[in-house]
C-alpha positions as CSV (number, residue, x, y, z in Angstrom):
1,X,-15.2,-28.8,-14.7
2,X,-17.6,-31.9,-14.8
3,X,-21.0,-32.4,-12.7
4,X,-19.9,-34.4,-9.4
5,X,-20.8,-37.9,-9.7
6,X,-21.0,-38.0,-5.9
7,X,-24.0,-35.7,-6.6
8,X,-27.4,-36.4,-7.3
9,X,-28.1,-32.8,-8.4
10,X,-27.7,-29.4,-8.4
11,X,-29.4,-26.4,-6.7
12,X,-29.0,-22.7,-8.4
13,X,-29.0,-19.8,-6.0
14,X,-30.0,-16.2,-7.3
15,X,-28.3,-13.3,-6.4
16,X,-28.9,-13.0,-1.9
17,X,-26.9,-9.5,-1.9
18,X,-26.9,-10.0,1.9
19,X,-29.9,-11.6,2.3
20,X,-29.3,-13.9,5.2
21,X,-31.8,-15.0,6.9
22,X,-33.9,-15.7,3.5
23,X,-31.3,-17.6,2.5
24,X,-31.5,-20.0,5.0
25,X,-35.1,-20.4,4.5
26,X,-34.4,-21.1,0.7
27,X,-31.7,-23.6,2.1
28,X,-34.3,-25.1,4.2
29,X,-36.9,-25.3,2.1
30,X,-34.3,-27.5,-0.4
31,X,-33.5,-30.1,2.1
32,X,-30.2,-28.2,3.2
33,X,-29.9,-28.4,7.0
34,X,-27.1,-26.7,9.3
35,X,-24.6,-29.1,10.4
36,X,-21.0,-28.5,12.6
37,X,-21.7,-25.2,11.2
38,X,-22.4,-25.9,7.2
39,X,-25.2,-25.8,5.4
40,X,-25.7,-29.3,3.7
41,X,-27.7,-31.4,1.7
42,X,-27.0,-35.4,1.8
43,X,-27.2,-35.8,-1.8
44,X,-27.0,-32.2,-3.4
45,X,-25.1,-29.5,-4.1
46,X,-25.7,-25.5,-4.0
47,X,-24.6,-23.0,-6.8
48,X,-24.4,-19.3,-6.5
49,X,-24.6,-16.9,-8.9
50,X,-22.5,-14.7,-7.4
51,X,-23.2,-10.8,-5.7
52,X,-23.8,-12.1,-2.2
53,X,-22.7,-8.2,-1.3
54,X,-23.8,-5.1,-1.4
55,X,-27.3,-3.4,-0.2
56,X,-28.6,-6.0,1.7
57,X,-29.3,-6.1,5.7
58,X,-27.5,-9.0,6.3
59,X,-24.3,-8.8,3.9
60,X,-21.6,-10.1,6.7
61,X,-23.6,-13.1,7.8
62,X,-24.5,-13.7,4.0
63,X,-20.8,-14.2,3.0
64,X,-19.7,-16.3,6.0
65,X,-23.1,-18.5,4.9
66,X,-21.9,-19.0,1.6
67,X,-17.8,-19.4,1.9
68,X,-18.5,-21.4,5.0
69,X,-20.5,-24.1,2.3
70,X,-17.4,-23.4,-0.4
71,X,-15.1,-24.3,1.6
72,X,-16.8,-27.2,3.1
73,X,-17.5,-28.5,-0.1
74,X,-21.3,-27.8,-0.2
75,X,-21.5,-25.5,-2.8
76,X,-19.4,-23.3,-5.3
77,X,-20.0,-19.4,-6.2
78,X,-19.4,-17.5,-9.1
79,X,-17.9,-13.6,-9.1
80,X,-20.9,-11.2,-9.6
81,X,-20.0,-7.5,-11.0
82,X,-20.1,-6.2,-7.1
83,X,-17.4,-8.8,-5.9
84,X,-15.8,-7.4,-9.0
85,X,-16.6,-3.8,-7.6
86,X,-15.3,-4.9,-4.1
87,X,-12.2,-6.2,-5.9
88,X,-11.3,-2.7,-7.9
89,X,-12.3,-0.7,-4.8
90,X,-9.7,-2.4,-2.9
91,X,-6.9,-2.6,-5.3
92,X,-4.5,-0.2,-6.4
93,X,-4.9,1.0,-10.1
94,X,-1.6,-0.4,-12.0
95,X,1.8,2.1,-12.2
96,X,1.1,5.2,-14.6
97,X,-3.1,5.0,-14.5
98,X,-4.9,8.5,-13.7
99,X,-7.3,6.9,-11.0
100,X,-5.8,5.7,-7.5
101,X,-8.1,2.3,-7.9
102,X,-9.2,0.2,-10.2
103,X,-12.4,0.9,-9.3
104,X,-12.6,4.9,-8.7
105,X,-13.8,5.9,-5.2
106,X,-16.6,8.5,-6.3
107,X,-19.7,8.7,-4.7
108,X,-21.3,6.8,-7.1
109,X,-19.6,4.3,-6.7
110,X,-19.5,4.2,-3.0
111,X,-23.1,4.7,-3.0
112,X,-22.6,0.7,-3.8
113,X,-20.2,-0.7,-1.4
114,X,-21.1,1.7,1.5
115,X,-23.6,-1.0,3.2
116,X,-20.8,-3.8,3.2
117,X,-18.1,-1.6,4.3
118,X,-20.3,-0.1,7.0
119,X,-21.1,-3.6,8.2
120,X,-17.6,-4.9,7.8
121,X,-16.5,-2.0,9.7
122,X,-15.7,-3.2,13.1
123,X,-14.1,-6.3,11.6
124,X,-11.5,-4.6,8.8
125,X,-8.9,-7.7,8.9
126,X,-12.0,-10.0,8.3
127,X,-13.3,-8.0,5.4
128,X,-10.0,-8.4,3.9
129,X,-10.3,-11.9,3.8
130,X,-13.2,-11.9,1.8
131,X,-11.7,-9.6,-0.1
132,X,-8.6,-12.1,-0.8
133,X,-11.5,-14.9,-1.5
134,X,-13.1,-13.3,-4.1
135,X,-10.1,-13.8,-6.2
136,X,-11.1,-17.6,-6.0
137,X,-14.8,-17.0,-7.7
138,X,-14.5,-17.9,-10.8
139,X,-16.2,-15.9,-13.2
140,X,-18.0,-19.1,-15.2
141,X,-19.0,-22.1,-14.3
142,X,-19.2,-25.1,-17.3
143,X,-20.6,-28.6,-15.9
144,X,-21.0,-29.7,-19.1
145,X,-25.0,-29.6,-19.1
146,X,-25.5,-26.8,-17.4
147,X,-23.4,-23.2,-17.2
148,X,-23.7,-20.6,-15.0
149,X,-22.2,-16.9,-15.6
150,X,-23.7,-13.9,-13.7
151,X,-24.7,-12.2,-16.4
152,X,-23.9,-13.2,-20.2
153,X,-22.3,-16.2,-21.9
154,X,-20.0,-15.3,-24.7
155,X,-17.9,-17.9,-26.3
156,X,-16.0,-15.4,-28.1
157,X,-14.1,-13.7,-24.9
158,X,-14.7,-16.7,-22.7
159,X,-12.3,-19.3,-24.8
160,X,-9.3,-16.9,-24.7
161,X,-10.0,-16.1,-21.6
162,X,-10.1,-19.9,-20.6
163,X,-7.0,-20.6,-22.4
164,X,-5.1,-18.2,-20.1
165,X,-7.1,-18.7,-17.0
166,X,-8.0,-22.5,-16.8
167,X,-9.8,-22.6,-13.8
168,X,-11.8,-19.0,-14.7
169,X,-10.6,-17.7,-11.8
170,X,-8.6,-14.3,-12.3
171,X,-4.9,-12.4,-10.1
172,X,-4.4,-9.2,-9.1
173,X,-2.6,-8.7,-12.8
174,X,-6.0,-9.4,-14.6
175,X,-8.1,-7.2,-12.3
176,X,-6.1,-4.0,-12.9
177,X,-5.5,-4.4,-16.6
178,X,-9.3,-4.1,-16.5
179,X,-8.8,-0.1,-16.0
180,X,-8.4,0.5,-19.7
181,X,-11.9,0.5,-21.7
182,X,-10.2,-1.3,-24.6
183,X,-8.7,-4.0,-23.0
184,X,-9.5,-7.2,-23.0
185,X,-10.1,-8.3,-19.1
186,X,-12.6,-5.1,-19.0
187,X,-14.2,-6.4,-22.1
188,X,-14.4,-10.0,-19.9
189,X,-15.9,-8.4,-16.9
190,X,-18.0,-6.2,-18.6
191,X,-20.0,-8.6,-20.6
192,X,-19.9,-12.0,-18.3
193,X,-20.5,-9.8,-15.1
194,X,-22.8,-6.8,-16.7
195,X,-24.4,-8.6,-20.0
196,X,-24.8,-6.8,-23.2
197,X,-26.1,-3.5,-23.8
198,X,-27.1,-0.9,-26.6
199,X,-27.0,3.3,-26.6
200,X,-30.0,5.2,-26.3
201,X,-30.6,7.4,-29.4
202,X,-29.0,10.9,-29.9
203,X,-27.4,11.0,-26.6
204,X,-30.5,10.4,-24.3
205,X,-30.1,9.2,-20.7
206,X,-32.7,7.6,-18.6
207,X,-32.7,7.7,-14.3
208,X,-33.4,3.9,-13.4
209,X,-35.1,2.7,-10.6
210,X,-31.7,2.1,-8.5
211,X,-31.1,6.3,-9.1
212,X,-28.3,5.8,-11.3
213,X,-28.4,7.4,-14.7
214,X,-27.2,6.0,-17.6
215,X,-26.8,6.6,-21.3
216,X,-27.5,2.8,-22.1
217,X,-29.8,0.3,-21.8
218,X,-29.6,-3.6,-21.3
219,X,-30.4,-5.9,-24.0
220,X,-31.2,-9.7,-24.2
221,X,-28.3,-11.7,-26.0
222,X,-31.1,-14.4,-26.9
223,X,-33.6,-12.9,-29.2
224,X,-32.7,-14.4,-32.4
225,X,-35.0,-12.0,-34.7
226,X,-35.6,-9.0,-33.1
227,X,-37.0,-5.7,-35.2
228,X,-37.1,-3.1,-33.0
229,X,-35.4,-1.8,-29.1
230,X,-38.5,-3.3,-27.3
231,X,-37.6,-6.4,-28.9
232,X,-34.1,-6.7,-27.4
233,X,-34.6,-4.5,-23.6
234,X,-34.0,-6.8,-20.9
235,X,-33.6,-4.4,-17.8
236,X,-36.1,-3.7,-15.0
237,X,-36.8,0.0,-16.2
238,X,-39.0,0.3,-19.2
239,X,-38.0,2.3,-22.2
240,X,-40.1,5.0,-23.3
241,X,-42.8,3.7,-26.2
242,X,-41.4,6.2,-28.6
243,X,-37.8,4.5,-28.0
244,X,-39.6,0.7,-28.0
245,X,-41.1,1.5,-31.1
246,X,-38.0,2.8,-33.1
247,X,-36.3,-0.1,-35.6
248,X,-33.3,-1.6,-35.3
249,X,-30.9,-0.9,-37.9
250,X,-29.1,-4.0,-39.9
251,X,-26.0,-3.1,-38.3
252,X,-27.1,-3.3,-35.2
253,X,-29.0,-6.6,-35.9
254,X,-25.5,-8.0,-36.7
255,X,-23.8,-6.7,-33.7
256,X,-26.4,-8.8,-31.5
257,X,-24.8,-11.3,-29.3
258,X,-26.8,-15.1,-29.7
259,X,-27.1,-17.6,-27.1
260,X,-29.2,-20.0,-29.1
261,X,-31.2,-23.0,-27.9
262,X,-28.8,-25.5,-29.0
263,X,-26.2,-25.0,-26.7
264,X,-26.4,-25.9,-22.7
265,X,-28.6,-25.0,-19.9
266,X,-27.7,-21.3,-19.2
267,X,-27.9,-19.7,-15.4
268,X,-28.0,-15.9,-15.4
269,X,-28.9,-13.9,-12.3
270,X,-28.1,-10.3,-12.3
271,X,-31.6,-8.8,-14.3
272,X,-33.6,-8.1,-11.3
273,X,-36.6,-9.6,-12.8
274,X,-40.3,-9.4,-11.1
275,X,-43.4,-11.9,-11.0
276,X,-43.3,-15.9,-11.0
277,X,-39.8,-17.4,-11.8
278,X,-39.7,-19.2,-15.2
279,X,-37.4,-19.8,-18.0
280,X,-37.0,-17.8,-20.3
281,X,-36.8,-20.3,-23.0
282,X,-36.2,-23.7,-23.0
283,X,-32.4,-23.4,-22.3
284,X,-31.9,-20.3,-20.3
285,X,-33.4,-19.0,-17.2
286,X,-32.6,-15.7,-14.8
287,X,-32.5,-16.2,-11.0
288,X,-32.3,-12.9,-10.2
289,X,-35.9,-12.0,-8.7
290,X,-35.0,-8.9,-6.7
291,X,-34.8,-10.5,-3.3
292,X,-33.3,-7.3,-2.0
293,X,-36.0,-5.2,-2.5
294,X,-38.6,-7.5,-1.3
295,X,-38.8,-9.9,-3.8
296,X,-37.8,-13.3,-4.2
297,X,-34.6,-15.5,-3.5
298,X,-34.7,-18.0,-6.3
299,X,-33.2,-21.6,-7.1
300,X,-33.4,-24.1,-9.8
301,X,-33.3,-27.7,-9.2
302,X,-31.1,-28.8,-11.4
303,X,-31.3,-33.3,-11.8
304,X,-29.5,-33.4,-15.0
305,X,-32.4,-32.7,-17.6
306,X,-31.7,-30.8,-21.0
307,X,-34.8,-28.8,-20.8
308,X,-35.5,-26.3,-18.0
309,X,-38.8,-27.3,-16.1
310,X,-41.4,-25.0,-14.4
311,X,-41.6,-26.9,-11.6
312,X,-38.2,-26.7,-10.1
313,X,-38.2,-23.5,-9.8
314,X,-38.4,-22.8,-5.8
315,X,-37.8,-19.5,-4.3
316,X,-38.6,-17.5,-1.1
317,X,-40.7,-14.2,-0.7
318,X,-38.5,-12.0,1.1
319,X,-40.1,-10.3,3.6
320,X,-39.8,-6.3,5.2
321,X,-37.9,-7.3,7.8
322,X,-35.1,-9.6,6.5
């Protein structure tokens, strides 16, 4: 896909997880007003990282917001990893699988979900719907200067993935293949919709600040020459100094996935990062500012430039009672 040339720029939305209300101010405050029920800019045009769902107040109002501007062609949206999650928790795992979904209905993983489904609750054939259009997310965006992915851009599973899926956009076949660790669509949605990661040493596992425990930690895919795992930790939970001091072996260097700064703009969200938005170097930024847990809802003002400038970031503070 190529920029619009009926648009005179581009506006890139951070993960709202049902935000709502903040994301009309963020609209608002880019020049978007609310017309015959669409959210619209005369000249621009909004782009969403994806995970509009999940733990937020405001999660049904959040999607109708967004789809309502898709389908009035005011914006597009990517798949985040929970409209993946929503996907497997509503589709049956293929013939001769041990689970009864794709994705398994523990309490782990309805820990998740349980805020949209209790919202949607009283409106089942409308949650299905959405269901059916997140199907149409694709899972990467390529405008030719600028890209957006959710969470990590890698050329080596997105180019077969492209040549089977054109329009990045997957079917129901896709989605349950995705059940089997090896296969390829799970390595797809695990590393465009969760990013890169490494194992902690001998087995450790550390309790993050969203409860969940986990025997891994998330890693940048940028840092070019990196010596030990402080180097490469991109999550919000810190590791242990005794783990941040420890060196990287060689093999691990060389197993390090590299976005370098000579290819396009890159739009992550997905990090939950803290403090003033910035980029992150001079051709990749996050937008993911933890706006559902009273951070900020962040966007980039994108005109067309090759270089990412401070000063179009613009975000929101999102206040206690959102």
């Amino acid at each position: 896909m190529d920029v619009d040339p009926d648009v005179q720029g581009y506006d890139i939305i951070g993960d709202v997880h049902g935000c709502a209300h903040t994301l009309e101010c963020l609209l608002e405050r880019l020049g978007y007003r609310k017309r015959q029920g669409v959210w619209q800019h005369p000249l621009r045009k909004a782009l969403f990282l994806g995970d509009i769902v999940d733990r937020g107040p405001r999660i049904r109002e959040a999607l109708h917001l967004v789809r309502d501007m898709v389908e009035g062609g005011q914006a597009l949206c990517i798949m985040g990893n929970h409209e993946y999650n929503a996907l497997g928790w509503e589709t049956p795992a293929p013939a001769g699988s041990s689970r009864r979904f794709v994705r398994e209905h523990s309490e782990r993983h309805l820990r998740q979900i349980r805020e949209t489904l209790e919202q949607f609750a009283a409106y089942p054939a409308e949650w299905q719907e959405f269901v059916g259009w997140f199907h149409q997310l694709p899972l990467y965006l390529d405008l030719g200067g600028v890209r957006l992915v959710h969470a990590c851009w890698d050329d080596r599973l997105i180019q077969p993935f492209a040549a089977q899926y054109p329009d990045a956009c997957i079917d129901r076949e896709f989605l349950q293949a995705s059940v089997e660790c090896d296969s390829f669509a799970h390595q797809v949605f695990d590393r465009l919709l969760r990013g890169t990661d490494m194992p902690l040493p001998h087995g450790m596992t550390m309790t993050g600040k969203d409860g969940f425990t986990r025997a891994f930690f998330r890693t940048k895919f940028w840092e070019e020459n990196p010596h030990t795992y402080g180097d490469i930790v991109f999550q919000p939970d810190a590791l242990p100094e005794y783990i941040a001091d420890r060196p990287l072996s060689p093999q691990q260097k060389a197993e390090l996935l590299i976005y370098d700064q000579s290819q396009p703009l890159l739009f992550v969200g997905h990090y939950w990062q803290q403090g003033k938005p910035h980029p992150i170097r001079p051709n990749l930024a996050c937008l993911d500012y933890s706006a559902v847990k009273y951070g900020k809802l962040v966007a980039y003002r994108w005109n067309g430039e090759q270089h990412l400038q401070r000063d179009n970031f613009v975000w929101v503070d999102v206040p206690r009672l959102d």
